[in-house]
C-alpha positions as a Markdown table, in Angstrom:
| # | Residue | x | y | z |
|---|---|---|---|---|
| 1 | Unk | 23.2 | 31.0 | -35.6 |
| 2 | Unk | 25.2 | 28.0 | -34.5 |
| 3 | Unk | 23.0 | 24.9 | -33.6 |
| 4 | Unk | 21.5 | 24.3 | -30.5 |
| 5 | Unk | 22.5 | 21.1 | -28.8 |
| 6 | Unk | 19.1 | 19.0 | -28.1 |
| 7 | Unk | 20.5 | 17.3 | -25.1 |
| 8 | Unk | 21.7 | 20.2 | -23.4 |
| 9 | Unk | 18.3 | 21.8 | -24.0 |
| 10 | Unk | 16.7 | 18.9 | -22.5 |
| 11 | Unk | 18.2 | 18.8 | -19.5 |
| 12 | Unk | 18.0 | 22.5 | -19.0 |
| 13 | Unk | 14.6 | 22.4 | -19.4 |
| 14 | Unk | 14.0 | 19.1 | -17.0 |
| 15 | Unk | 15.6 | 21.2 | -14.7 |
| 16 | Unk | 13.4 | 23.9 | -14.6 |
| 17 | Unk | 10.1 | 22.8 | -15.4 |
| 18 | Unk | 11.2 | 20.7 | -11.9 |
| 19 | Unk | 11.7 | 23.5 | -10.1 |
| 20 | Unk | 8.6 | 25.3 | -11.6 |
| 21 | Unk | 6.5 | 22.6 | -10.6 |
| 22 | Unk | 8.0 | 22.5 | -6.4 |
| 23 | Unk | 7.4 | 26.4 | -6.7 |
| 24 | Unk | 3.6 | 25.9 | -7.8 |
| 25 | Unk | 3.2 | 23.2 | -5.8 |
| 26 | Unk | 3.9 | 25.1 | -2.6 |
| 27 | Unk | 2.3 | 28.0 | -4.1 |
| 28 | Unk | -1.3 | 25.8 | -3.9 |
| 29 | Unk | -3.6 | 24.9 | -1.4 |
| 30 | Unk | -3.7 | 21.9 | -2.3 |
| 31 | Unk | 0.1 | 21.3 | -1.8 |
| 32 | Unk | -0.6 | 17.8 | 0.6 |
| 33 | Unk | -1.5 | 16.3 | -2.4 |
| 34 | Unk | 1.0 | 14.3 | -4.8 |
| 35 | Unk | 1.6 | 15.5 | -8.2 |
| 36 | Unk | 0.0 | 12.3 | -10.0 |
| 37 | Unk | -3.5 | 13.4 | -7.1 |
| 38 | Unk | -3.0 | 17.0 | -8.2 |
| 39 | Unk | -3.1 | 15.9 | -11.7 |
| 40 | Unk | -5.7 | 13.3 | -11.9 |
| 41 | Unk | -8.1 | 15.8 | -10.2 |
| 42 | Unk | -6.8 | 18.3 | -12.8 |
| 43 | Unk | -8.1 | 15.7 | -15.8 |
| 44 | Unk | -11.4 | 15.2 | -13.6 |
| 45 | Unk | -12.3 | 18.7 | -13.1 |
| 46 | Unk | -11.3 | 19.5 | -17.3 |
| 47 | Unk | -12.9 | 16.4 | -18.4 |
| 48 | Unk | -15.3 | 14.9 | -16.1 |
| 49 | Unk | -15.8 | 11.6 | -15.0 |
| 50 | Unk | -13.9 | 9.2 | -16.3 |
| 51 | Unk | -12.8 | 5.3 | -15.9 |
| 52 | Unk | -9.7 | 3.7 | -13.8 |
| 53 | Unk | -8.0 | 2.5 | -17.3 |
| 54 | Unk | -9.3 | 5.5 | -19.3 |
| 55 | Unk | -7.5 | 7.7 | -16.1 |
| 56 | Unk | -4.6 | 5.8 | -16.5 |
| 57 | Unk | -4.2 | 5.7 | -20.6 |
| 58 | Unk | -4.6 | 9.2 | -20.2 |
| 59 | Unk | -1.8 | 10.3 | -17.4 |
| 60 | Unk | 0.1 | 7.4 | -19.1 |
| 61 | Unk | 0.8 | 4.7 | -16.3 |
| 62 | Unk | -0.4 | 1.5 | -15.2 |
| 63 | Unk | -4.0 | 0.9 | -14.7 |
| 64 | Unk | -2.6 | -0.7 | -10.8 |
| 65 | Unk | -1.0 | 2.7 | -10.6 |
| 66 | Unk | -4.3 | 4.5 | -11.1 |
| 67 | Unk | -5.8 | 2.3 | -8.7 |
| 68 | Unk | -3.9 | 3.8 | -6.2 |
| 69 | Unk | -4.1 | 7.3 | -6.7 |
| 70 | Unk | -7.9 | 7.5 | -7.2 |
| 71 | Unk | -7.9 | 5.1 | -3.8 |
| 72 | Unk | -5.9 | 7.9 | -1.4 |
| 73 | Unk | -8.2 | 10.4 | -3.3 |
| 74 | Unk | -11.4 | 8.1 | -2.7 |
| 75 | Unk | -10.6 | 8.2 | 1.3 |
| 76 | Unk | -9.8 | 11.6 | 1.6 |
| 77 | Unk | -13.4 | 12.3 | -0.1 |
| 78 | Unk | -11.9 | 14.0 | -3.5 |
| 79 | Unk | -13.3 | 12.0 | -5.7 |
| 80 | Unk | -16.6 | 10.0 | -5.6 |
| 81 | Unk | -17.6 | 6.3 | -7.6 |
| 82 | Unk | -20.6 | 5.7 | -9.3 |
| 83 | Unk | -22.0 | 3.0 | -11.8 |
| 84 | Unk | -20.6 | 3.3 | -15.1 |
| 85 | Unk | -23.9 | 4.6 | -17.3 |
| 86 | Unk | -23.5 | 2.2 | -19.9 |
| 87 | Unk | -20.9 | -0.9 | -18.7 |
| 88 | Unk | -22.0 | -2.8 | -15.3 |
| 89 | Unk | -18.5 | -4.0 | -15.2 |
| 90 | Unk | -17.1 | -0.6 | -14.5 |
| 91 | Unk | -17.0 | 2.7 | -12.7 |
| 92 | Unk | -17.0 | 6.1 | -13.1 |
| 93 | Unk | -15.0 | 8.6 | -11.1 |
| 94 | Unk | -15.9 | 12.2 | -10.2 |
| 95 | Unk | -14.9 | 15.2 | -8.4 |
| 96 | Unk | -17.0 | 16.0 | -5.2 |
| 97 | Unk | -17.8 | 18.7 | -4.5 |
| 98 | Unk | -14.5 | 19.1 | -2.1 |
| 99 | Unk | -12.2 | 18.1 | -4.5 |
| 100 | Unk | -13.6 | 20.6 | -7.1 |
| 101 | Unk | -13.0 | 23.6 | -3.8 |
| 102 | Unk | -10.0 | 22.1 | -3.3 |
| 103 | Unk | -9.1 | 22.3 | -7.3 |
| 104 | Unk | -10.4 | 25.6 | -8.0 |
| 105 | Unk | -8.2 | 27.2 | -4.2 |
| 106 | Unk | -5.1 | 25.4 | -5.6 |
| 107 | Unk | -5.6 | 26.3 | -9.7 |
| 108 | Unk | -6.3 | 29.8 | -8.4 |
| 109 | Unk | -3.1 | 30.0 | -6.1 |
| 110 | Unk | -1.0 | 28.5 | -8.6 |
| 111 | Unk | -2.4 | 31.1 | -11.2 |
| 112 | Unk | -1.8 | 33.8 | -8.7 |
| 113 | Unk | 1.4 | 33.1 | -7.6 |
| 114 | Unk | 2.9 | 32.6 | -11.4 |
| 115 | Unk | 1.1 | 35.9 | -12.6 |
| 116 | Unk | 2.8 | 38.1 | -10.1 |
| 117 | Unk | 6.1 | 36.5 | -10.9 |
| 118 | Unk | 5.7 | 37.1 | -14.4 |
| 119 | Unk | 4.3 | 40.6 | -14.0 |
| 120 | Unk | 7.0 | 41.5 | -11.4 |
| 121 | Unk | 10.4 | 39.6 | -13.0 |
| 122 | Unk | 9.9 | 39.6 | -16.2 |
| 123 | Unk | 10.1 | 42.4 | -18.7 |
| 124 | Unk | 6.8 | 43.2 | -21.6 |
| 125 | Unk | 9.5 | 41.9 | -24.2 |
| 126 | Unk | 10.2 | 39.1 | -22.0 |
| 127 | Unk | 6.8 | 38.0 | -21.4 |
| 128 | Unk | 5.8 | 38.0 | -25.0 |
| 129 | Unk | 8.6 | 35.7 | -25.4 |
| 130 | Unk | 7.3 | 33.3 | -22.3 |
| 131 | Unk | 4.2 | 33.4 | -24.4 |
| 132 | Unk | 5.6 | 32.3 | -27.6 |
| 133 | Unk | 7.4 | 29.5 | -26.1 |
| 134 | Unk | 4.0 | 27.6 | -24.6 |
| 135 | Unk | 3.0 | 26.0 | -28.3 |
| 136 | Unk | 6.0 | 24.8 | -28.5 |
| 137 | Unk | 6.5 | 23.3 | -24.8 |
| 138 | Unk | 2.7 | 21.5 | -25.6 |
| 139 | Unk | 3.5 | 19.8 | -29.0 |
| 140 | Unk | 5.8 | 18.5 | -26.8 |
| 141 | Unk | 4.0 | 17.4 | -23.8 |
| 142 | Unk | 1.4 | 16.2 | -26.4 |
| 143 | Unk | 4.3 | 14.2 | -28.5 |
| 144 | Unk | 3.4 | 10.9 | -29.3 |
| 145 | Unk | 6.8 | 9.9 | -28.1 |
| 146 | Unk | 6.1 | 10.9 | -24.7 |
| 147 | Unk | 7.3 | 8.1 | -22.1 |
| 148 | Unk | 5.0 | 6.3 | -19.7 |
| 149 | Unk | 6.1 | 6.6 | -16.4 |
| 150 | Unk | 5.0 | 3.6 | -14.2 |
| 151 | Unk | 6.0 | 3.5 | -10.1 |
| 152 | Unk | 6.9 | 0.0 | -8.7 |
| 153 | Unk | 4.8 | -2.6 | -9.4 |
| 154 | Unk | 2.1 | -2.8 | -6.1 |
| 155 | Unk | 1.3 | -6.9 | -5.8 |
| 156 | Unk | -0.9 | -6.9 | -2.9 |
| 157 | Unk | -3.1 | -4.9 | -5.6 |
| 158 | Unk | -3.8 | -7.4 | -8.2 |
| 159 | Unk | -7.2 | -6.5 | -9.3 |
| 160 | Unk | -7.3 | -7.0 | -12.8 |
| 161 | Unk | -10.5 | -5.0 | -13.6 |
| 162 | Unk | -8.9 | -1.7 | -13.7 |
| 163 | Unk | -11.6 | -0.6 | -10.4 |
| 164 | Unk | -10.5 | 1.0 | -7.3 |
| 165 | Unk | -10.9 | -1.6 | -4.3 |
| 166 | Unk | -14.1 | -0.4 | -2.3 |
């Protein structure tokens, strides 16, 4: 079998996993939200409260960056502050008890949406396939090469503690 060349695969694959993602979105109810909201919520509701920086370490961007995100989702009563348990310096963000609705509507859209399209368009053999492939698509979202994506630097947000501006 002749080789495969990486660079073609990779922009292949950009393509579609951008076109997956606008189909999901729009599948969700939770569509008015960003990607990086839809995601952080996502993190929240898998792993529970969590920290600004630990937040941002994890969706790999800037602690400012993070700042942001959690703010919009702060004001629109998604996510909830309290005292970090052990570190005064800090805070802990949560899901309320809207934003885990909101999550679980969206996740179960989503879910519903791509199941019928693979049930529908997609043959048994075809599906097994699909199947095989998702190891292989997470050792690469979980590559330690991954890039960090940071937006534009936000200066009228200069905290430096890594906490959401109340």
């Amino acid at each position: 079998m002749p080789r495969t060349d990486p660079a073609r695969t990779a922009d292949e694959l950009t393509t579609l996993v951008a076109q997956l993602g606008r189909r999901l979105r729009a599948a969700s109810a939770a569509a008015e939200l960003t990607p990086s909201q839809q995601s952080v919520m996502g993190r929240l509701g898998r792993q529970g409260p969590a920290t600004t920086a630990g937040l941002a370490r994890d969706e790999l961007v800037r602690p400012q960056s993070m700042r942001l995100t959690l703010a919009a989702l702060e004001e629109r009563g998604l996510v909830a502050r309290a005292p970090h348990p052990t570190d005064g310096r800090q805070v802990v963000f949560s899901l309320t008890t809207e934003g885990a609705g909101l999550l679980g509507s969206g996740r179960a859209a989503r879910r519903g949406w791509l199941a019928e399209a693979i049930d529908t368009g997609l043959t048994p053999d075809e599906h097994r396939a699909l199947a095989c492939a998702l190891p292989l698509l997470r050792r690469l979202v979980e590559s330690p090469h991954a890039p960090r994506h940071d937006p534009p630097h936000h200066p009228h947000h200069p905290d430096p503690t890594g906490d959401v501006p109340r």
